[in-house]
C-alpha positions in Angstrom: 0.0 0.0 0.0 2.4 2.3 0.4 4.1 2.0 -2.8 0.8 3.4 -4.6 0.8 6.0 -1.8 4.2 7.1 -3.0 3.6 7.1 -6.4 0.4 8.8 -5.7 2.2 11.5 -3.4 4.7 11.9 -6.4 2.0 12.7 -8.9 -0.1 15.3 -7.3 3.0 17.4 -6.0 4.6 16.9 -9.6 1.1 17.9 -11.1 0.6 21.3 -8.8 4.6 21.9 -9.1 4.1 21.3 -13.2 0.8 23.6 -13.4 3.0 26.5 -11.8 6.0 26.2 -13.1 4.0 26.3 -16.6 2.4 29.6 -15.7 6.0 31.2 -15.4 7.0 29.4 -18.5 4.6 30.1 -20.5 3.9 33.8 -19.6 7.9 34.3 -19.8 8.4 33.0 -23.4 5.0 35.1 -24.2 7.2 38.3 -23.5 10.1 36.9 -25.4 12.0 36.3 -21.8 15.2 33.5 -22.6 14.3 30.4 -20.8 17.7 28.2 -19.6 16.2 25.4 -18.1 12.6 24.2 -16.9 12.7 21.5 -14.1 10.3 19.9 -12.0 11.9 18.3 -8.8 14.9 19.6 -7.2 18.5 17.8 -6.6 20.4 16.0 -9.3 19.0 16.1 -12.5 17.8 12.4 -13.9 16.2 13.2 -16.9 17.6 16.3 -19.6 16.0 16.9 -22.9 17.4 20.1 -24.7 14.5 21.1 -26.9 15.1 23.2 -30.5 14.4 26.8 -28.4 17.6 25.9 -26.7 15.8 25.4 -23.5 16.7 22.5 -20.7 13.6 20.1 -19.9 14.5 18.3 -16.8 13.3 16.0 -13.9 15.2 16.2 -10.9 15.3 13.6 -8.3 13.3 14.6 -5.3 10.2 15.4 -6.7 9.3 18.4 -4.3 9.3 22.2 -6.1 10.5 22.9 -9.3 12.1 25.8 -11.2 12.2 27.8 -14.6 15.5 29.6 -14.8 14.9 32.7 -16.3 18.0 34.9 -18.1 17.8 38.3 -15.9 15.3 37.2 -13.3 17.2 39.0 -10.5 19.0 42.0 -12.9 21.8 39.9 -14.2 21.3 41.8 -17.5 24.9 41.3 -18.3 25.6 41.6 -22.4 28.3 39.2 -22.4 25.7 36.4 -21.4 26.6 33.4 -23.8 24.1 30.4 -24.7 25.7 28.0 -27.4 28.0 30.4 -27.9 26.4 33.4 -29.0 25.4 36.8 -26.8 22.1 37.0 -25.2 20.6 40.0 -26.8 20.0 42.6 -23.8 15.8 42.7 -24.7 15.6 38.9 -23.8 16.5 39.4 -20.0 13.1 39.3 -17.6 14.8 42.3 -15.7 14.8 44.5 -18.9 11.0 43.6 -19.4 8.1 46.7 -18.3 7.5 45.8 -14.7 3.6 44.8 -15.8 5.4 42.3 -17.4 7.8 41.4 -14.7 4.6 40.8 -12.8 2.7 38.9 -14.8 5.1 36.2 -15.1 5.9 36.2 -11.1 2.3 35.8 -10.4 1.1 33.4 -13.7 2.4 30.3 -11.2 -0.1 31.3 -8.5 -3.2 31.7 -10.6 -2.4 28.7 -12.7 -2.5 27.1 -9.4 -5.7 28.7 -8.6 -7.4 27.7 -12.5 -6.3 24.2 -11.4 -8.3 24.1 -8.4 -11.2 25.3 -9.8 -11.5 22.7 -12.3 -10.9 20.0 -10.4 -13.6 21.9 -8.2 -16.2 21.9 -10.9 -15.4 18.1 -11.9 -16.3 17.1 -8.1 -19.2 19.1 -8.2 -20.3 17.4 -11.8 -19.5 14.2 -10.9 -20.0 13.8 -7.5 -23.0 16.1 -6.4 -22.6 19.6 -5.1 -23.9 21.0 -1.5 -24.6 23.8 0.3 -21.6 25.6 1.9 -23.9 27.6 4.7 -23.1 27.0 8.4 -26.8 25.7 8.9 -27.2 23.1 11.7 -28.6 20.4 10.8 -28.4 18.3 14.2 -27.4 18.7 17.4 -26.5 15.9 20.1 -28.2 15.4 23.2 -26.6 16.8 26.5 -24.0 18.1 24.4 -23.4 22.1 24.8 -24.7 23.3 22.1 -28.0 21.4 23.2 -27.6 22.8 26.6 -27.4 26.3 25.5 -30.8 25.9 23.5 -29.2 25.8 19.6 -31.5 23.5 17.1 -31.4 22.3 14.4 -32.1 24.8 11.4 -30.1 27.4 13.3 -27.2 29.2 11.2 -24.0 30.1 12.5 -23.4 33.9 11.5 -20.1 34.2 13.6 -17.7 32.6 16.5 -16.0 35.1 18.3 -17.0 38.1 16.1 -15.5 36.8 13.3 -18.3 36.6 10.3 -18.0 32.9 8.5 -19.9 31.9 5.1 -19.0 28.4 5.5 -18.4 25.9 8.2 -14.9 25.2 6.3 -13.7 28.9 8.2 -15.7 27.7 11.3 -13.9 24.8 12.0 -10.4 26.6 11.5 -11.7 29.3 14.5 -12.8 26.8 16.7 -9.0 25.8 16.7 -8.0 29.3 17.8 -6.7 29.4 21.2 -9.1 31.1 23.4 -8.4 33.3 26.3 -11.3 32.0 28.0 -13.0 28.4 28.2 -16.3 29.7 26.4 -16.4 30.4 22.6 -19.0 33.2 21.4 -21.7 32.2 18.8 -23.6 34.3 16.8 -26.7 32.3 15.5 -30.0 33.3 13.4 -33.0 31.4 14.2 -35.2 30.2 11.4 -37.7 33.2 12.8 -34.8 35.3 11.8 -34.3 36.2 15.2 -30.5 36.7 15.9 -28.9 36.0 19.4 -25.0 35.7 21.0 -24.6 32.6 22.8 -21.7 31.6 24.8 -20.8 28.2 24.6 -17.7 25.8 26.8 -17.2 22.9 24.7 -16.7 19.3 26.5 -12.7 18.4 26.0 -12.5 15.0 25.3 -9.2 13.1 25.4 -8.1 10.0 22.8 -6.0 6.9 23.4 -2.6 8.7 22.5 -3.3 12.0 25.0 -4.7 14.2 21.7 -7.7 17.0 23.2 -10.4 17.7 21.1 -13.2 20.1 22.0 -16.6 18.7 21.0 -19.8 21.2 20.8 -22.2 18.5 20.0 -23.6 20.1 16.5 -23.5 19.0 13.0 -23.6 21.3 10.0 -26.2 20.3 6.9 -24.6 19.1 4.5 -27.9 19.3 1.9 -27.1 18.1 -1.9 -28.1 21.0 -4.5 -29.0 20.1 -8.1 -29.0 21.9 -11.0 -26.0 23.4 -13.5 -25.7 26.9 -12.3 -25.9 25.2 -8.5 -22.7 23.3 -9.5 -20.7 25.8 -10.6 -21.8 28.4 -7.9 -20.5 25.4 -5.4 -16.8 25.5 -7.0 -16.6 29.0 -6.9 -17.9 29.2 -3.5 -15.8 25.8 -2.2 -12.6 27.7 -3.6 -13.3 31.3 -1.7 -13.8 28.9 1.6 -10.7 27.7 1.1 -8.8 30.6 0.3 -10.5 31.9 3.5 -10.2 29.4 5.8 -6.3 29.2 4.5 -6.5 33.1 5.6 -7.4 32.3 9.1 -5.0 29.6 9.6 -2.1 31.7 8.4 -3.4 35.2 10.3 -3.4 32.6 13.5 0.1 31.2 12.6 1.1 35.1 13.1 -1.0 35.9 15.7 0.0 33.1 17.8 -3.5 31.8 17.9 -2.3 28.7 16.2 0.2 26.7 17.3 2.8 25.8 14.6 2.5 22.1 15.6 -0.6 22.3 13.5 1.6 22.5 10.3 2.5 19.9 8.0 5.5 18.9 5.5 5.9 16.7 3.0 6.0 13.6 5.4 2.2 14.7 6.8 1.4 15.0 3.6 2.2 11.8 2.7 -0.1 11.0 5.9 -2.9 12.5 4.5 -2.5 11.1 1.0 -2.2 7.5 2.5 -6.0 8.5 3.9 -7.3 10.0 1.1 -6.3 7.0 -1.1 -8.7 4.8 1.0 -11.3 7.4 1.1 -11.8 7.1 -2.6 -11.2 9.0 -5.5 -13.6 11.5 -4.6 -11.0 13.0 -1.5 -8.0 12.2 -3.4 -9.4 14.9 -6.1 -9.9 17.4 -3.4 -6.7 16.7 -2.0 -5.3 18.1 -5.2 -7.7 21.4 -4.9 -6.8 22.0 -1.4 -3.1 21.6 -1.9 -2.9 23.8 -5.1 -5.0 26.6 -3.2 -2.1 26.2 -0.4 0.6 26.1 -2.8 -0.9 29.2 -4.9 -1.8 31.0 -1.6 1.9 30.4 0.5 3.6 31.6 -3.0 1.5 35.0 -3.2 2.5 36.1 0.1 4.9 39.3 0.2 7.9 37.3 1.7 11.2 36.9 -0.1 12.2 33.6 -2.2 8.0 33.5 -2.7 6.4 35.0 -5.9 4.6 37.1 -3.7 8.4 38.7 -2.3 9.7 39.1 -6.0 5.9 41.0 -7.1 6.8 43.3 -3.9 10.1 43.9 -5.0 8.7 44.6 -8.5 6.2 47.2 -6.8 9.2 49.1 -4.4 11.1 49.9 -8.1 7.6 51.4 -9.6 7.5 53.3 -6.4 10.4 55.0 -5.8 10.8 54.7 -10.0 14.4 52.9 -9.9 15.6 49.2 -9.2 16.3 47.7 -5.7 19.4 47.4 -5.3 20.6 44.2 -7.0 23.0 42.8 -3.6 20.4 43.9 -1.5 17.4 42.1 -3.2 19.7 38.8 -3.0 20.2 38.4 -0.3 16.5 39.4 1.5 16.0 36.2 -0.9 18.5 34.1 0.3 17.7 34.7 3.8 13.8 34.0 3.1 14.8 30.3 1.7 16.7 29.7 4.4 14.3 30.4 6.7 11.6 28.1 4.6 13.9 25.4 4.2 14.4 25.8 8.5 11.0 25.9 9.1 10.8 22.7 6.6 13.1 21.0 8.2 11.6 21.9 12.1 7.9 20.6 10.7 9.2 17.5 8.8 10.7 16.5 12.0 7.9 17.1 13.9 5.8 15.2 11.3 8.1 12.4 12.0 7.8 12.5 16.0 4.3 12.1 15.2 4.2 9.2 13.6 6.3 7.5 16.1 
């Protein structure tokens, strides 16, 4: 079983590292930028085609991340630049490009990653049924707290703790916010339409390995919809709960609201791959969504070594109407991959404790 786990690991991070690697290659050679070498994987290289537009297709062993190596991608806009022998004329170096340019490419990888996940949305919702995303309860358990504090079924969750939610997907991520106090505050609209505050302890239950969990007692209607227009409204909506629920998690990474134990690297994901597999298709498929989402999200952020650091970057030169210096911007990047591959390293190894 865990062969096909593996090989199934290796081709959905090969498939969401492909579709946004493609963006940048794609968008790059658009705008006549010179392409040196498109790889998926990183480490030593174990497949090499050279194509006729003199650019370097590889596959690289671990297959985690992936490149395209871009002439002038951090202002190496050097004339005596060689390829086969010949000068690389100056207009085919990224940094030379108009800075709308520039930006398209860095950010083509994120919404490619984005256009993935939405179809792969819209097949589930085709295939498999679609359902309503609304935070309405459809049962609640007996003696459990939300019985206790009189919630019914056919309530609807408007907010916990003042924070609005349009799904139960950004519901469950702020029930997993630490909590200064024991009670959590929930905003519910009766079916009357009445809307009342109710504040709510959940029951902390232990399992057989010391794990808490807080239980409320309540379970969110999850009511099939039909119809074309219903489908598609369900991917759309299905991908902005994920975007927001990815939101939360990473606004309580900052905040300190959630702990980084909660993170995962590649072994977790393996984890959850192994589970998905023996869910069925079905999860396996939204495995991919959810992932790309994450994958598109993490690389927008403004931090340097992500697409996100490079577009700010980009944004700094239109502002003050001159280039960052070129050191300078090296090294912000350099720092920011080491401190991803740190924090790679400290949450693969915590992955591992875990499963021991």
């Amino acid at each position: 079983m865990w062969f096909l786990t593996l090989i199934v690991f290796i081709f959905i991070l090969g498939l969401i590292v492909l579709v946004h690697e493609v963006g940048h290659f794609l968008w790059a050679k658009k705008f006549g930028v010179f392409i040196y070498e498109f790889s998926i994987g990183m480490g030593p290289v174990i497949f090499n085609h050279k194509g006729k537009d003199g650019i370097n297709y590889n596959i690289r062993a671990v297959p985690i991340g992936g490149f395209v190596s871009m002439a002038g991608e951090v202002y190496e806009d050097d004339e005596e630049t060689k390829v086969d022998g010949k000068k690389l004329a100056k207009n085919k170096f990224l940094c030379n490009k108009p800075i709308w340019q520039r930006v398209i490419v860095m950010a083509a990888g994120v919404v490619n990653n984005f256009i993935l996940a939405l179809v792969l949305l819209l097949v589930m919702a085709f295939i498999w049924g679609s359902t309503s995303l609304k935070p309405v309860i459809d049962s609640v358990e007996n003696d459990s707290p939300m019985q206790k504090a009189g919630i019914v079924k056919g309530d609807t969750i408007l907010a916990i703790n003042n924070k609005k939610i349009s799904s139960w997907d950004e519901g469950v991520i702020l029930l997993h916010y630490k909590n200064n106090k024991d009670a959590y505050k929930f905003t519910i609209e009766h079916e009357d339409g009445k809307i009342e505050e109710y504040e709510i302890t959940p029951e902390v239950k232990k399992d057989v390995d010391g794990v808490e969990t807080k239980v409320f007692g309540v379970y969110i209607n999850q009511e099939k919809t039909t119809g074309f227009f219903n489908k598609i409204k369900y991917a759309f909506e299905k991908f902005y709960a994920t975007v927001s629920s990815m939101y939360l998690t990473i606004a309580g990474l900052v905040t300190g609201k959630i702990s980084f134990d909660a993170l995962s690297g590649p072994v977790g994901i393996f984890s959850v791959v192994d589970e998905s597999i023996e869910s069925g298709l079905y999860t396996v498929v939204y495995l991919i969504a959810y992932l790309s989402i994450n994958v598109g999200i993490i690389n927008i952020l403004p931090f340097p070594a992500f697409d996100g650091g490079r577009i700010l970057f980009l944004l700094i030169e239109k502002v003050k109407g001159s280039p960052v210096n070129q050191k300078f911007e090296n090294w912000c990047h350099t720092i920011g991959f080491i401190l991803i591959l740190l924090l790679l390293i400290f949450v693969t190894i915590h992955d591992i404790i875990r499963l021991f």
